[in-house]
C-alpha positions in Angstrom: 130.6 116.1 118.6 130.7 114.1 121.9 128.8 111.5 123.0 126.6 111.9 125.1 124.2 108.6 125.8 124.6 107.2 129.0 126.3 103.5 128.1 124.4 99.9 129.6 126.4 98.3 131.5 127.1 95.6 128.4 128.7 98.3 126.6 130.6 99.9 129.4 132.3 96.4 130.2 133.1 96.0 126.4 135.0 99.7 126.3 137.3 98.6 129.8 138.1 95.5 127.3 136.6 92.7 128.0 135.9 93.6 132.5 136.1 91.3 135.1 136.0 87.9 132.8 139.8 88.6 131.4 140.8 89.9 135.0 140.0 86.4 136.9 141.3 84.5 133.9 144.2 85.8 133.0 146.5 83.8 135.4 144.4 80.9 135.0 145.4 80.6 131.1 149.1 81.9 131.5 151.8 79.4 130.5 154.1 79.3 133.7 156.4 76.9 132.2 157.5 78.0 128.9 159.6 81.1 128.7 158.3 84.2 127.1 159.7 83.9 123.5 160.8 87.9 121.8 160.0 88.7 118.3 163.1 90.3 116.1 165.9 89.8 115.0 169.8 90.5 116.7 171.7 93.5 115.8 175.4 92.8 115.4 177.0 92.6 118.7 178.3 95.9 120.2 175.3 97.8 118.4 172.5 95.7 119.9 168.6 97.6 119.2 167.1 94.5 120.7 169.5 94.4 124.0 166.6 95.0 126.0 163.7 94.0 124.4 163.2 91.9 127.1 161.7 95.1 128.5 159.3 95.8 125.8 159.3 97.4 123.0 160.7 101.5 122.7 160.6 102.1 118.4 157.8 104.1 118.6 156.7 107.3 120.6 153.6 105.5 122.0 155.4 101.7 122.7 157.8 104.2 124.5 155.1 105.3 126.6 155.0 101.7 127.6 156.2 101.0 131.1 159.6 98.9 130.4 159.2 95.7 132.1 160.2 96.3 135.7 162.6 94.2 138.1 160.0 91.5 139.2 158.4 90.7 135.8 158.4 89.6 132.6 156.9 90.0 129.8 153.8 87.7 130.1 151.3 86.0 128.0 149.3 87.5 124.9 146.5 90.0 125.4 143.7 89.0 123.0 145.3 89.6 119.4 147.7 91.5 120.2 150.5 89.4 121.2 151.9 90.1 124.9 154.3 93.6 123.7 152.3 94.9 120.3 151.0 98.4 118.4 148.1 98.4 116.4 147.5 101.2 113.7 144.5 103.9 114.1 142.0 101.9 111.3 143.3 98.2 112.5 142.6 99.8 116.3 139.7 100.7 115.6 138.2 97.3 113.8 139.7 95.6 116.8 138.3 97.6 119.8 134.7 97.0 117.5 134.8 93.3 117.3 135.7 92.6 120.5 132.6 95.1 121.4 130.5 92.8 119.1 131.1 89.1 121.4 129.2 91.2 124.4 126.9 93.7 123.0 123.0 93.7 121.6 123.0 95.3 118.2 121.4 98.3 119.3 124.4 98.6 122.0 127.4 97.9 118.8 125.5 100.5 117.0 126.4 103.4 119.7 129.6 101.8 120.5 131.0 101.8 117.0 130.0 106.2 116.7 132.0 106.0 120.1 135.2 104.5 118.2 134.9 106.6 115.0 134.4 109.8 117.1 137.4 109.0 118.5 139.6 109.5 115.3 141.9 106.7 116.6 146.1 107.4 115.9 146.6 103.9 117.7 147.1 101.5 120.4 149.7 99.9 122.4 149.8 97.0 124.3 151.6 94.8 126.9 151.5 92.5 129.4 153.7 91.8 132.1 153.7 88.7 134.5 155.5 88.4 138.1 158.7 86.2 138.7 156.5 84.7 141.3 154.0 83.6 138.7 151.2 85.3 140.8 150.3 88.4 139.0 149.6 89.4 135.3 149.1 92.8 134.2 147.4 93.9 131.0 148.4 97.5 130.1 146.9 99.1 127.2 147.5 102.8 125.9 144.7 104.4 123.5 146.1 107.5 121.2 143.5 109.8 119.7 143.1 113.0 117.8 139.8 113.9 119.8 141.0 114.7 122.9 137.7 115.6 124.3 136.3 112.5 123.2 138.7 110.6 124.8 138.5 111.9 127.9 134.6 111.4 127.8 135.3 107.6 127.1 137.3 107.5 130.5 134.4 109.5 132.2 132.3 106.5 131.4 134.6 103.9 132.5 133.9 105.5 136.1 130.0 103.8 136.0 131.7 100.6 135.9 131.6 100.3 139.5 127.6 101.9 139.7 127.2 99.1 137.0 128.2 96.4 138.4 129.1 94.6 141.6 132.6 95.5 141.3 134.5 96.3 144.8 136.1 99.6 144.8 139.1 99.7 144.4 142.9 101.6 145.7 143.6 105.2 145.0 146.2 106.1 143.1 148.7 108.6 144.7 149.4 111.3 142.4 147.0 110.4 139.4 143.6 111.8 140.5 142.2 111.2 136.9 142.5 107.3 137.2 140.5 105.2 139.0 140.3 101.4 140.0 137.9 98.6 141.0 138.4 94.6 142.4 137.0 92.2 140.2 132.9 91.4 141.5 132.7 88.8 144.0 130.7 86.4 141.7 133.4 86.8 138.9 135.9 84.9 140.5 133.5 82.1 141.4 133.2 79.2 138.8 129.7 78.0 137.8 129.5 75.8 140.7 130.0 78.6 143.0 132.9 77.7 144.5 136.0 80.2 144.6 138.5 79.5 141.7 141.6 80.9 143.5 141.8 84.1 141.4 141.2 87.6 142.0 141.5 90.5 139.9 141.4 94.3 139.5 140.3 96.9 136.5 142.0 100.4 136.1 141.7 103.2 133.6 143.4 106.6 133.7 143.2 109.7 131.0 146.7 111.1 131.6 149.2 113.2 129.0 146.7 113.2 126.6 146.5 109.3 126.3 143.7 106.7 127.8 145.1 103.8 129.9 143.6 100.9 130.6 144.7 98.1 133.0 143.7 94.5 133.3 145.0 92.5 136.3 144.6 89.2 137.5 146.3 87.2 140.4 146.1 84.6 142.5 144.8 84.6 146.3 145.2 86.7 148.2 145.8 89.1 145.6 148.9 91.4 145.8 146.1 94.1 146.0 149.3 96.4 146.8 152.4 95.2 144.4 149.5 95.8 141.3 148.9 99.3 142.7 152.7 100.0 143.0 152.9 99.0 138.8 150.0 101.3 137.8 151.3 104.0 139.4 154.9 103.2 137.6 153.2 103.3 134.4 151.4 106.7 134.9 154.2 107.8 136.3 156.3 106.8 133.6 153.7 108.6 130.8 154.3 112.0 132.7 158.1 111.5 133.2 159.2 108.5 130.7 163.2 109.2 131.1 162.5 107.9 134.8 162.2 104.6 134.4 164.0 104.0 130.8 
């Protein structure tokens, strides 16, 4: 059974994953000094599994639907809980997506959030982040898996009020993915409390493609790379409907 209720504007920031607050922060709290450190252990030289795990994670069939880390990036700081390259079971998915709902919603507004997750029937989540050689971009890509197709593709159908919702700037087209859409971070987001401009920009995506939900958080500094952000989400849908392209 779908849901139907039209989501406030609380709730509809909570499902994109935390909105415009992570986008304009992102860069802010990234360590730009400390290398990125890669969890696991060598393989005996000549037979190497973690050779390029500097790319991200391939040991499952969603981390594989992971865009590798591309020329021009790393892999950057954690994302919430889940580490900066990480997959997160259907139950543990679940619980997670749900708290995170409950630091921004009324109880009324967790109440219709939490039937949105468990209609969902959740197989998992991937996530990882990626950060620019130039130390002026980070990108938050996460991947949603679930058995309700129809659901899922409702949840993206409600991402698209975030713009009505909000103040949000709309933002760049995606060539060849007309089921995604994106918006720039609102104007008073990337303000501090003073009102002056912090120096930060960002920009929220989400895309239903090959059966999966995919959500981007991106942060940069001024002027944003508006551009170089669009080129990586299109790699990453790209990537979902052709994944051998850019292994």
């Amino acid at each position: 059974m779908l849901v139907h209720t039209v989501l406030p504007v609380a709730l509809v920031l909570a499902v994109i994953g935390g909105g415009a607050t992570y986008a304009t922060g992102a860069v802010q709290d990234a360590d730009r000094t400390v290398p990125t450190v890669t969890w696991g252990t060598l393989a005996p030289a000549g037979d190497d599994p973690a050779a390029d795990a500097h790319r991200g994670r391939t040991s499952t069939p969603l981390s594989k639907l992971l865009l590798p880390v591309p020329e021009g990036y790393r892999l950057g700081p954690d994302v919430e809980e889940y580490g900066n390259d990480d997959e997160i079971s259907g139950a543990r998915a679940a619980n997670v997506l749900k708290e995170a709902a409950r630091r921004e919603l009324t109880s009324k507004e967790r109440r219709v959030f939490d039937r949105l997750v468990d209609s969902l029937g959740l197989e998992g989540l991937a996530a990882r982040s990626y950060a620019s050689d130039d130390n002026d971009l980070v990108v938050g890509i996460e991947i949603v898996q679930a058995k309700n197709k129809r659901q899922l593709r409702a949840m993206y159908q409600q991402r698209t009020q975030y713009g009505v919702l909000t103040k949000a700037r709309k933002g760049p087209k995606i060539e060849g993915h007309p089921q995604s859409l994106c918006y720039l971070a609102p104007k008073d987001s990337v303000m501090d409390e003073d009102g002056k401009a912090t120096g930060l920009d960002g920009m929220l995506c989400a895309a239903y493609t090959g059966e999966v939900l995919v959500n981007f958080r991106i942060s940069g500094t001024v002027p944003f790379k508006k551009s170089a952000a669009t080129a990586l989400v299109k790699q990453q849908l790209d990537h979902i409907a052709s994944p051998g392209e850019y292994v």
